[in-house]
MMTF fields as JSON, N, C-alpha, C and O atoms, coordinates in Angstrom:
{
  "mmtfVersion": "1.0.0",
  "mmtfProducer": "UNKNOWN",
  "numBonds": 239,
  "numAtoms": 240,
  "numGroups": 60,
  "numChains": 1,
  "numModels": 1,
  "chainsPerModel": [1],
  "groupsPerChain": [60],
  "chainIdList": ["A"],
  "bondAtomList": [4, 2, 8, 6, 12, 10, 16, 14, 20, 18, 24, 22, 28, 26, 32, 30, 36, 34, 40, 38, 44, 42, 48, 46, 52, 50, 56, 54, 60, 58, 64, 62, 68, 66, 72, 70, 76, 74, 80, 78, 84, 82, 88, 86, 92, 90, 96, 94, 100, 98, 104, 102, 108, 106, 112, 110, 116, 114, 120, 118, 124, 122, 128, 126, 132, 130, 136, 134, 140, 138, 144, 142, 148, 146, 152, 150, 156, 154, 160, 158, 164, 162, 168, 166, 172, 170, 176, 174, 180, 178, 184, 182, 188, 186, 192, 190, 196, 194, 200, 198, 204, 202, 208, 206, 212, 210, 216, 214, 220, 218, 224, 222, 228, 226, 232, 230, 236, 234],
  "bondOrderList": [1, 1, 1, 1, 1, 1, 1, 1, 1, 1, 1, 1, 1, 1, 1, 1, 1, 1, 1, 1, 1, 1, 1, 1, 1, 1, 1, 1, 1, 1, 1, 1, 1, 1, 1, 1, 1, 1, 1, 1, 1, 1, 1, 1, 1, 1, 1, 1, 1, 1, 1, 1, 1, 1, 1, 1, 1, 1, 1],
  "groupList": [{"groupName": "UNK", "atomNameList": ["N", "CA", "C", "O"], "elementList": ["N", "C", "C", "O"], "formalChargeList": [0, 0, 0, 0], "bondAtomList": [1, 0, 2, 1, 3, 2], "bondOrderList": [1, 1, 2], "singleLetterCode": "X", "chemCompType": "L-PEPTIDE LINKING"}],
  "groupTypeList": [0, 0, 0, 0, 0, 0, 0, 0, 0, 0, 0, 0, 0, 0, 0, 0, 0, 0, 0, 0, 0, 0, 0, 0, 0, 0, 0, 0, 0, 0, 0, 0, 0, 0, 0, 0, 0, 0, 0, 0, 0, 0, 0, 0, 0, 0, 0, 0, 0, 0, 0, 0, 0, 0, 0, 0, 0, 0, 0, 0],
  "groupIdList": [1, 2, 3, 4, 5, 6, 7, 8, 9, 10, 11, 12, 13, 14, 15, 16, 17, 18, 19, 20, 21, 22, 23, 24, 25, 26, 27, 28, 29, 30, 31, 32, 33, 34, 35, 36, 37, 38, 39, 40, 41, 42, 43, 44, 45, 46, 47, 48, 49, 50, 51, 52, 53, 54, 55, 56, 57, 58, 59, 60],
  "secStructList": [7, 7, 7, 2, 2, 2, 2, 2, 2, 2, 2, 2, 2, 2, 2, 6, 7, 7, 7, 2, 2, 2, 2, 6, 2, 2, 2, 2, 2, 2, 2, 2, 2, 2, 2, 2, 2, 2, 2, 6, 6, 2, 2, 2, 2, 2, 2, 2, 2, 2, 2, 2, 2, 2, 6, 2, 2, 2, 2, 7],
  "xCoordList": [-37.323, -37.766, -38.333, -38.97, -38.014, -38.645, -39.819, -39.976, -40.594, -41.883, -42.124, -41.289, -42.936, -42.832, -42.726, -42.439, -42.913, -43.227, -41.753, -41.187, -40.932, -39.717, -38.689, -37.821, -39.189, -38.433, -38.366, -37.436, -39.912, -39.871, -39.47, -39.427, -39.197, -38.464, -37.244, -36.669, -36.665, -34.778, -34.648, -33.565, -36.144, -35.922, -35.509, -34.697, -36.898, -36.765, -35.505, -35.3, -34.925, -33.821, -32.769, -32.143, -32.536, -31.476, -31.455, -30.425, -32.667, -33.208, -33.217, -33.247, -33.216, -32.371, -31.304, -31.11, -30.36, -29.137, -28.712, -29.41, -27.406, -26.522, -25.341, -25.061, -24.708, -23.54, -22.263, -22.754, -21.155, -20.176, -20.461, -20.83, -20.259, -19.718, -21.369, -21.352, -21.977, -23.354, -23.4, -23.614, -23.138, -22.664, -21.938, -22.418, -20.968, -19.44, -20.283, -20.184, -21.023, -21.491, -22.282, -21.937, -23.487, -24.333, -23.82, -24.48, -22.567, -21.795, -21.02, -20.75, -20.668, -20.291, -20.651, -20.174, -21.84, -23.375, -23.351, -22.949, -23.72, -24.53, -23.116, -23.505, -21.873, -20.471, -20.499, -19.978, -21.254, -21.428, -22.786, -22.816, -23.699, -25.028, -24.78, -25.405, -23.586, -23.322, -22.566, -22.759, -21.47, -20.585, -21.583, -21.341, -22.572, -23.128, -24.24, -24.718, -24.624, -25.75, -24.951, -25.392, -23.561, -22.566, -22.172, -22.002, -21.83, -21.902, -22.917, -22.757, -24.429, -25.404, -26.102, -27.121, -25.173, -25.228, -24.59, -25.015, -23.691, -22.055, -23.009, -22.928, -23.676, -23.828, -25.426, -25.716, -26.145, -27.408, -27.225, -27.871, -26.156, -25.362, -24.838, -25.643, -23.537, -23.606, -24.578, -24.433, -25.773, -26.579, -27.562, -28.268, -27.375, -28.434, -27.812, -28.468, -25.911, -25.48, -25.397, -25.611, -25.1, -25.208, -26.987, -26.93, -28.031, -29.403, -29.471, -30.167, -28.763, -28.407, -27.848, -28.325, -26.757, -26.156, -26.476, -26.089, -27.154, -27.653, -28.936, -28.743, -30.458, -31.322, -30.861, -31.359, -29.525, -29.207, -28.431, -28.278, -28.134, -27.807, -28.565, -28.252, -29.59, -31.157, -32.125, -33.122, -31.746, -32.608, -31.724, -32.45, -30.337, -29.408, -29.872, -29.066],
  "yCoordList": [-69.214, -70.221, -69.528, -68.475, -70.265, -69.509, -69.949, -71.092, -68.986, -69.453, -70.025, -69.651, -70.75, -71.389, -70.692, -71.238, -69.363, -68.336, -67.861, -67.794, -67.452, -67.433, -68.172, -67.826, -69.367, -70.667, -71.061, -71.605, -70.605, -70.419, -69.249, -69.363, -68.178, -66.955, -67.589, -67.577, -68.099, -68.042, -69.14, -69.333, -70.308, -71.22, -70.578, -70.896, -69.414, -69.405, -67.88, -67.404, -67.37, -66.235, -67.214, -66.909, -68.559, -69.586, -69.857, -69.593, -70.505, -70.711, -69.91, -70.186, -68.682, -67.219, -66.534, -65.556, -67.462, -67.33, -67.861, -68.664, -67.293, -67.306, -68.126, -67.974, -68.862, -69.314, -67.697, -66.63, -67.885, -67.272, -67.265, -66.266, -68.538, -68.982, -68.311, -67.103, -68.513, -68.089, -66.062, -65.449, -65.538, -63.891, -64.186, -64.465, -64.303, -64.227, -64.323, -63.272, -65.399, -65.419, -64.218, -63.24, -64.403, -63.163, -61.692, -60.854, -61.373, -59.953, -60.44, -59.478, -61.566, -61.731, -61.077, -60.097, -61.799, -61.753, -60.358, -59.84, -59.588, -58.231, -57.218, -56.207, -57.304, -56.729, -57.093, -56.328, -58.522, -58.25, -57.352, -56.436, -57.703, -56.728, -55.623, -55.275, -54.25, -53.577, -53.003, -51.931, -54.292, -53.927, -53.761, -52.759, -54.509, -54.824, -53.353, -53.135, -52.599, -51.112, -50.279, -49.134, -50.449, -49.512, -49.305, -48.125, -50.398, -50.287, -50.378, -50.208, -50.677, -50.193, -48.72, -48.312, -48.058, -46.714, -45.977, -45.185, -46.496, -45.484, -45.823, -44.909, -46.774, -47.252, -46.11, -45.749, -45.78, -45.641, -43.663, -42.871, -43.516, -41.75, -41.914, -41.515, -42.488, -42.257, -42.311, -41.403, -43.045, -43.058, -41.563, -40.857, -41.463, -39.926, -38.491, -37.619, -38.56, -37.851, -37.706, -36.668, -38.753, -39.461, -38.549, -37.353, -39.006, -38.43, -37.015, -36.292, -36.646, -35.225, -33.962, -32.836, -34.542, -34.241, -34.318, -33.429, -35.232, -35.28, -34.429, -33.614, -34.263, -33.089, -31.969, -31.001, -32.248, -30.582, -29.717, -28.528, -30.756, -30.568, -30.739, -30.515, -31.154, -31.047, -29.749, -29.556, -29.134, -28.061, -26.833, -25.846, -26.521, -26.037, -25.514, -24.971],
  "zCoordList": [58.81, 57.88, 56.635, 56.646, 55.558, 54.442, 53.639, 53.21, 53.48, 52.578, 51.264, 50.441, 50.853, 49.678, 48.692, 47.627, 48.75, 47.579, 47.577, 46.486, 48.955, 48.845, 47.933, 47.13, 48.429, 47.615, 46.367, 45.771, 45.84, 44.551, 43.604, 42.379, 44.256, 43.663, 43.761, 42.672, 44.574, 44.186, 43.322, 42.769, 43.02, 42.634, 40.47, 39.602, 40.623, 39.461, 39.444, 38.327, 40.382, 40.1, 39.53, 38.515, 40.262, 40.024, 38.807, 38.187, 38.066, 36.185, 35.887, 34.688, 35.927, 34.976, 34.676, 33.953, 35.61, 36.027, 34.561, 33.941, 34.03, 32.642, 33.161, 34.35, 32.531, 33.028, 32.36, 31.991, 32.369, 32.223, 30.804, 30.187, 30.255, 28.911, 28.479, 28.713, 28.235, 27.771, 27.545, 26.498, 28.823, 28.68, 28.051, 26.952, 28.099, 27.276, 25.617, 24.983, 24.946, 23.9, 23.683, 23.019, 24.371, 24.13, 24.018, 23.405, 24.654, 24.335, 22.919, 22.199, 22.458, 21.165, 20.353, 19.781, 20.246, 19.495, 19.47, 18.428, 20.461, 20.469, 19.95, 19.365, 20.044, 19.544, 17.952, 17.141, 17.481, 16.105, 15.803, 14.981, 16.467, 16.226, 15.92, 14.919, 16.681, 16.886, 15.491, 14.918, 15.087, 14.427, 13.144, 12.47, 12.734, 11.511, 11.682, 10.568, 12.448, 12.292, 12.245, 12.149, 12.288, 12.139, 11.171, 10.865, 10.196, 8.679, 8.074, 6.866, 8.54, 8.015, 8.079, 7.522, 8.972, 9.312, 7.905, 7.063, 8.082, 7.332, 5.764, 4.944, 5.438, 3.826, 3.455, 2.315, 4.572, 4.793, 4.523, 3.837, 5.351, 5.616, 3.755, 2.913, 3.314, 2.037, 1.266, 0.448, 1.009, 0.162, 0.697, -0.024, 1.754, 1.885, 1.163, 0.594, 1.438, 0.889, -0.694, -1.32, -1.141, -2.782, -2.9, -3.19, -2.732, -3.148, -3.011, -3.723, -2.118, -1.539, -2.596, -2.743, -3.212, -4.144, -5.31, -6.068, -5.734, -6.725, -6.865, -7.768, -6.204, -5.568, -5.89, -6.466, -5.326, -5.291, -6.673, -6.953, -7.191, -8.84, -9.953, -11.122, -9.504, -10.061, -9.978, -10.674, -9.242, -8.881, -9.189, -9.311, -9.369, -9.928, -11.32, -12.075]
}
């Protein structure tokens, strides 16, 4: 037999539970998250190189 405290853990493991369609979104979501620090990477790397170059033709 199970205890009330039991019952209420699977009650709330059950209300944390995602449907399919819900993951399926949230990996959307996080595949654009991903895609968008990736080109905020690449824009963030040129502008370090751009200051870089320029520094360094300054001191030249």
């Amino acid at each position: 037999m199970e205890s009330k405290q039991d019952l209420s853990r699977l009650t709330t493991m059950e209300s944390k539970k995602k449907s399919k369609e819900e993951l399926y979104l949230e990996i959307e979501n996080l595949a654009g998250e991903i895609q968008s620090l990736k080109e905020e990477k690449r824009k963030l790397k040129n502008l370090l190189e751009t200051t870089t170059e320029q520094a360094d033709r300054m001191v030249k």
